[in-house]
Structure formats: C-alpha cells, structure tokens
C-alpha positions in Angstrom: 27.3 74.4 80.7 28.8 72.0 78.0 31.6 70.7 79.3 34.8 68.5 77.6 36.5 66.3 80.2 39.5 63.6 78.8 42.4 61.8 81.0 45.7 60.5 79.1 47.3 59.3 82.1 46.5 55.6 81.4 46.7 53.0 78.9 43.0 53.9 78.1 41.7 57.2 77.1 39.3 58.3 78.3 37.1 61.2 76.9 33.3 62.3 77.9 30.8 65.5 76.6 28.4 67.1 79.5 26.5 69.2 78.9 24.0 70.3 82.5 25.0 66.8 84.2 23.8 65.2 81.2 26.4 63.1 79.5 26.2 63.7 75.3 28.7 60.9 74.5 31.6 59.2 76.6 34.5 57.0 75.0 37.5 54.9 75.9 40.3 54.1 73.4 43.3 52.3 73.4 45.6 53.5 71.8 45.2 56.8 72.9 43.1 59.4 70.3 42.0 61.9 72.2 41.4 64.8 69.7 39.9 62.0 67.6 37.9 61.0 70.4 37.5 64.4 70.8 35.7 65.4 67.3 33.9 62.5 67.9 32.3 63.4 70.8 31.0 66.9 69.5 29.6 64.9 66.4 28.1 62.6 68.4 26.5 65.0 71.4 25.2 67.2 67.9 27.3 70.3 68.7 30.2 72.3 67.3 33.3 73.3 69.2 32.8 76.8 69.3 29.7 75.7 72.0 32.2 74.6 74.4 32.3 76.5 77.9 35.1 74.4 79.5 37.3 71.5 79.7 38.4 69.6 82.7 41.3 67.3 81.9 43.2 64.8 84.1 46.9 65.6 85.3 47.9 62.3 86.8 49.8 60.7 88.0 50.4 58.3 85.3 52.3 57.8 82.1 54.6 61.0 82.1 53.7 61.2 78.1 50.4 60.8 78.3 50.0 63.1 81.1 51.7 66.0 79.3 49.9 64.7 76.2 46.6 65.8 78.0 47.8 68.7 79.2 49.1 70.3 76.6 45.9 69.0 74.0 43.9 70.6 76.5 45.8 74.1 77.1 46.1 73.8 73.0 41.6 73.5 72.6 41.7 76.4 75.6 43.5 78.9 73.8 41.7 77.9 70.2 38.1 77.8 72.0 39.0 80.6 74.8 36.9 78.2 77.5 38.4 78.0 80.8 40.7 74.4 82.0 40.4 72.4 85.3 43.0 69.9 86.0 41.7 67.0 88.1 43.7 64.2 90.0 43.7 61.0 87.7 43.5 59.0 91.1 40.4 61.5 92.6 38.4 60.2 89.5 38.8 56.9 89.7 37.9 57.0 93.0 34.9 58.8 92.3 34.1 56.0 89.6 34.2 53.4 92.6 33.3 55.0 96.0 35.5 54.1 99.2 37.9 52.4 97.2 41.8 52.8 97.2 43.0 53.9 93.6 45.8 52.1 92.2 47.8 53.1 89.1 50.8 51.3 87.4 53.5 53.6 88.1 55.8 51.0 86.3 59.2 50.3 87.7 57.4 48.2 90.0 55.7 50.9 91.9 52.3 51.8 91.5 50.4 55.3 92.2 48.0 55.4 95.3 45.7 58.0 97.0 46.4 57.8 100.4 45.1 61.1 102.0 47.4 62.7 98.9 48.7 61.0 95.7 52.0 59.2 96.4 54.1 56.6 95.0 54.9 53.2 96.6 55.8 49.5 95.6 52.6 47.8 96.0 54.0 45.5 99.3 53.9 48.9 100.9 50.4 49.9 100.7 47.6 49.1 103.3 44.8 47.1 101.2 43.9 44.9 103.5 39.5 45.0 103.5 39.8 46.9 100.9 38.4 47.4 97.1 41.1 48.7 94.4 40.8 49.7 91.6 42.8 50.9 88.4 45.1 49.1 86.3 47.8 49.0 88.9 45.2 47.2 91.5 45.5 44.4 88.0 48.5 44.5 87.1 49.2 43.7 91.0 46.4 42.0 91.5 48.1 38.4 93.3 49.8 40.4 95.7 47.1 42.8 96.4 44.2 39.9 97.3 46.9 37.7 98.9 47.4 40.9 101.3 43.5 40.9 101.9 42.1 43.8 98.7 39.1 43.0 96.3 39.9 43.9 93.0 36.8 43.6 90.6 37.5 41.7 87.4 40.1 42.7 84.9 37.4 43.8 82.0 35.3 46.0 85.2 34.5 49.8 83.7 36.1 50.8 87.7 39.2 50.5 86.6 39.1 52.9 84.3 39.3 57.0 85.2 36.2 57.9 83.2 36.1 61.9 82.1 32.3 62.3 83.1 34.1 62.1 86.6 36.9 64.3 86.2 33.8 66.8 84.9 31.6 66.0 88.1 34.7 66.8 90.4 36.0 69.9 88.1 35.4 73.1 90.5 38.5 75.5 90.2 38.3 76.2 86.3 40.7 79.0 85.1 43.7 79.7 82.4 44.9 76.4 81.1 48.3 77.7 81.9 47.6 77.4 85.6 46.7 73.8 85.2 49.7 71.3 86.7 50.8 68.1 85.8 51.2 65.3 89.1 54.0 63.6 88.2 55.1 62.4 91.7 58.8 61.1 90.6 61.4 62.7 87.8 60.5 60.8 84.2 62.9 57.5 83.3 64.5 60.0 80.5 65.9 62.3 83.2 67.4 59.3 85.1 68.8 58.0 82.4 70.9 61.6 81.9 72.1 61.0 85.0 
C-alpha cells in the first residue's frame, strides 16, 4: 500500500512516502512546506498522486495553526485523491521514534505537551522525568529544568526530537473519511482568550 504520512504540529515538518514498509523518501522542513514537501516526495519515490492508497497525518497537540494546517491539507489531498485519512497522536510518534521515552512538546505559554497514559498539558515543574529520556522540542526548550529534575535529553540537533511521518504511517490503523479525523488541541487557542 503507498502510503503519505506528514505532521504540522511542530516547528519542523515533517513529511514521509511508504510504500509496503519501505520508505520512498522522508523530509523535514522548517518553515513548514508540506504540499511542497509533498510533490516532492512523489517525484522523489517515482510515483504520481493518483497511486496513493492513504494518508496518515498527525493531529497534535502542538501549534494550533499548524495542527489545523495538517488537517485540513490532508482532508483537502483525501477528497482530491479519494484515499482514506488516519489521524495519529503527534506525541504517540515521537514516542515511537525513541522507545520508552516521555514525549515532550512546547506547548508555549510555558507549558509543554506530554504523554502520560493520555496527551495532557502541564508546566514542565509538573511532570515526572526523573530516570527518564525526553524527547521533542519541548524536552529542549526545557531542557535545564528537565535534567536538573533527573531526564536525559539527547542533543539539541538528535533526529528523536523530531515526530517523523514514517512513524505516524507505522502506527496508522483506523483509516477512514478524512472528515472523521480530529484535531488534539488539549487547551482553547491564544485567539479565543484573547476574545475573552
């Protein structure tokens, strides 16, 4: 099955073409390009769009743009390719890139994004890391505090810290209309609290 996986939920992009477990072409960019990253892929893996069978796309938590961003490029290639979406946890895929370790996203506002048993939101004095490995760009942003509190965070520039999209493929099970497909936002956006 040729398979499109991307995650906007991040400051990095990430974007990856499977096809039977074998990856075609994975990128990362900064600032996000997805649908360039996209076209890219397909030119790279040597196949056309119409080839597609599904996409698995990330749905956070993360930046509330670039979550809806991802969702709504990849409900917008469903409907043009007719393939099937699965929306998978930003967090679960991270994980998945670095096994047994805690997921940490910058949440902003001081808080990050963890995966405890479920995705939550917590200021990063509030979650348990002692003995343990974190990764994500919250676990550097937060990285003094963390290891003073007893985590190992790989270095800033480690490929763990990214939520790569041949993960969010590997972990894609539940693919269906890419209507069905919902964003993990975990707190209202800073424009709504600003109405407020």
């Amino acid at each position: 099955m040729l398979t499109l996986g991307f995650d906007t939920a991040t400051d990095v992009a990430t974007s990856a073409l499977v096809w039977d477990g074998e990856v075609l072409g994975e990128l990362a960019s900064r600032p996000v390009s997805v649908l360039e990253d996209v076209d890219a892929l397909f030119r790279q893996g040597g196949v056309r769009p119409h080839q597609l069978e599904a996409i698995a796309v990330g749905t956070g938590p993360g930046s509330f743009t670039g979550v809806r961003m991802g969702i709504a490029t990849a409900r917008a290639l469903a409907l043009a390719l007719e393939v099937p979406v699965a929306g998978v946890s930003t967090l679960r895929a991270l994980e998945a890139g670095a096994p047994g370790s805690l997921p940490v996203i910058d949440a902003r506002r001081n808080e990050v994004f963890v995966l405890d048993t479920e995705p939550r939101v917590a200021r990063p004095a509030d979650v348990e890391v002692e003995g343990r490995l974190c990764v994500g760009d919250g676990a550097v942003r937060y990285r003094a505090e963390l290891e003073r509190r007893g985590a190992s965070i790989p270095p800033d520039d480690d490929e763990r810290h990214i939520p790569r999209a041949r993960f969010h493929i590997a972990l894609a099970d539940d693919y269906g209309s890419a209507q069905l497909v919902e964003p993990i936002y975990l707190r209202v956006p800073d424009a709504e609290r600003s109405r407020r």
